[in-house]
C-alpha positions as CSV (number, residue, x, y, z in Angstrom):
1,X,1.3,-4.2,15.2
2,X,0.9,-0.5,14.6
3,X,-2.4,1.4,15.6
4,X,-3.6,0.8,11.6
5,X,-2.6,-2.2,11.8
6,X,-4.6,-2.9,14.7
7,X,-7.6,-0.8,13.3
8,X,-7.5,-3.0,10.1
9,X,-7.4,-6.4,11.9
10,X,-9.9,-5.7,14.2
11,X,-12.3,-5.3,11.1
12,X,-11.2,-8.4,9.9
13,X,-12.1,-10.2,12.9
14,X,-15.5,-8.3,13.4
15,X,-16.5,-9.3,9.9
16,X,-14.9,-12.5,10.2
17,X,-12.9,-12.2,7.2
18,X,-9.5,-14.0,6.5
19,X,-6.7,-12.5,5.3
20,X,-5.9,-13.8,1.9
21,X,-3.1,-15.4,1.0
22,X,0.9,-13.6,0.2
23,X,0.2,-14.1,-3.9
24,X,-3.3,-12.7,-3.5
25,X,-2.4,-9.8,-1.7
26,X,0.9,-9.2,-3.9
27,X,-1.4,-9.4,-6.7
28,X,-4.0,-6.6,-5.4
29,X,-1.3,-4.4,-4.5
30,X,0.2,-4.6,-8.2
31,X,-3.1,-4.0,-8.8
32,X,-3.8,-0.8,-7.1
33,X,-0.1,0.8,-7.7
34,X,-1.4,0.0,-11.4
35,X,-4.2,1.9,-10.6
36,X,-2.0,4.7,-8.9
37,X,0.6,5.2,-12.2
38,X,-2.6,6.1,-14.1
39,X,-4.0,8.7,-12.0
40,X,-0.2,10.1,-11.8
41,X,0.1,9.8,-15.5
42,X,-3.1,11.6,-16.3
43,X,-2.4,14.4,-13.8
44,X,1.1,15.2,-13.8
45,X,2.5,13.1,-17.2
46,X,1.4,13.3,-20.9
47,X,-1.2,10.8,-21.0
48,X,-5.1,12.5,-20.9
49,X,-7.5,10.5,-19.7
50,X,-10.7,9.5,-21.6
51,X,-13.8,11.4,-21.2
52,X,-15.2,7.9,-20.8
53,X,-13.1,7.0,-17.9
54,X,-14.2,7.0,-14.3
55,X,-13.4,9.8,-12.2
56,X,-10.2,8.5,-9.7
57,X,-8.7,10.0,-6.4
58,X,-5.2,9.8,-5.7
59,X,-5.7,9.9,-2.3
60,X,-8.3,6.8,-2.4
61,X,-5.7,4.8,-4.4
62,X,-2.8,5.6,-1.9
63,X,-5.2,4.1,0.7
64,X,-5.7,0.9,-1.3
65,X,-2.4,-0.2,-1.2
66,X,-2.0,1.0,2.0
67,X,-5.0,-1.7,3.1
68,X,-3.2,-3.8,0.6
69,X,-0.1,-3.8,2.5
70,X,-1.5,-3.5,6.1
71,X,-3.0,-6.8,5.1
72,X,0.0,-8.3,3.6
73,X,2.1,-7.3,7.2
74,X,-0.7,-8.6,9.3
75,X,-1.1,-12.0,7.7
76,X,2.8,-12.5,7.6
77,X,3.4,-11.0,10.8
78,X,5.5,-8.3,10.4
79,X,4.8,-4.7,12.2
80,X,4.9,-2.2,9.4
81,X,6.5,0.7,12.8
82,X,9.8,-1.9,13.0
83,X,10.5,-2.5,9.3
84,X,9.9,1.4,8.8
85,X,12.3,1.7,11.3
86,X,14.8,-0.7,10.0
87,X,14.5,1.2,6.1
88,X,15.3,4.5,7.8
89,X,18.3,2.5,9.8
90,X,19.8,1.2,6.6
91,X,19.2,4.3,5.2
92,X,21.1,6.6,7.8
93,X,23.8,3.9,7.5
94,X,24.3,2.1,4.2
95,X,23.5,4.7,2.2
96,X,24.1,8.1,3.9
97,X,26.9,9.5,1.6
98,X,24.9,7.9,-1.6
99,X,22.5,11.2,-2.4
């Protein structure tokens, strides 16, 4: 586990809550990258947003799928550090001539 990863499951256990399960988690982080496209569409695309609508930060949403996939890694037991490292492998090999 990385140090976030270690941050976020040592709330968990001092709250004593249980990680949810793979589909739950996939479906919050849907959820929250849903959330992210709007703010990105009302500040850099053509959509305005509602004077009615609730007042978002990007960086706030950027954090929820961040927790979202922190829990996602914990409860499957993947360390997010090693499969960074492995993306930036196959990147620096696989696909170094593609861009």
């Amino acid at each position: 586990m990385n140090e976030d990863q270690k941050k976020l499951d040592a709330h968990f256990t001092k709250l004593g809550w249980p990680y949810w399960k793979p589909y739950e988690i996939l479906a919050r982080l849907v959820e929250e990258v849903g959330e992210l496209a709007r703010i990105i569409n009302h500040t850099f695309g053509p959509k305005p947003k509602k004077a009615t609508e609730e007042a978002q930060e990007l960086e706030l949403e950027v954090g929820d799928i961040y927790f979202a996939l922190i829990c996602f890694a914990n409860s499957n037991n993947i360390n997010l550090s090693d499969a960074l490292d492995k993306c930036i492998h196959k990147g620096e090999t696989r696909d170094k001539d593609r861009f």
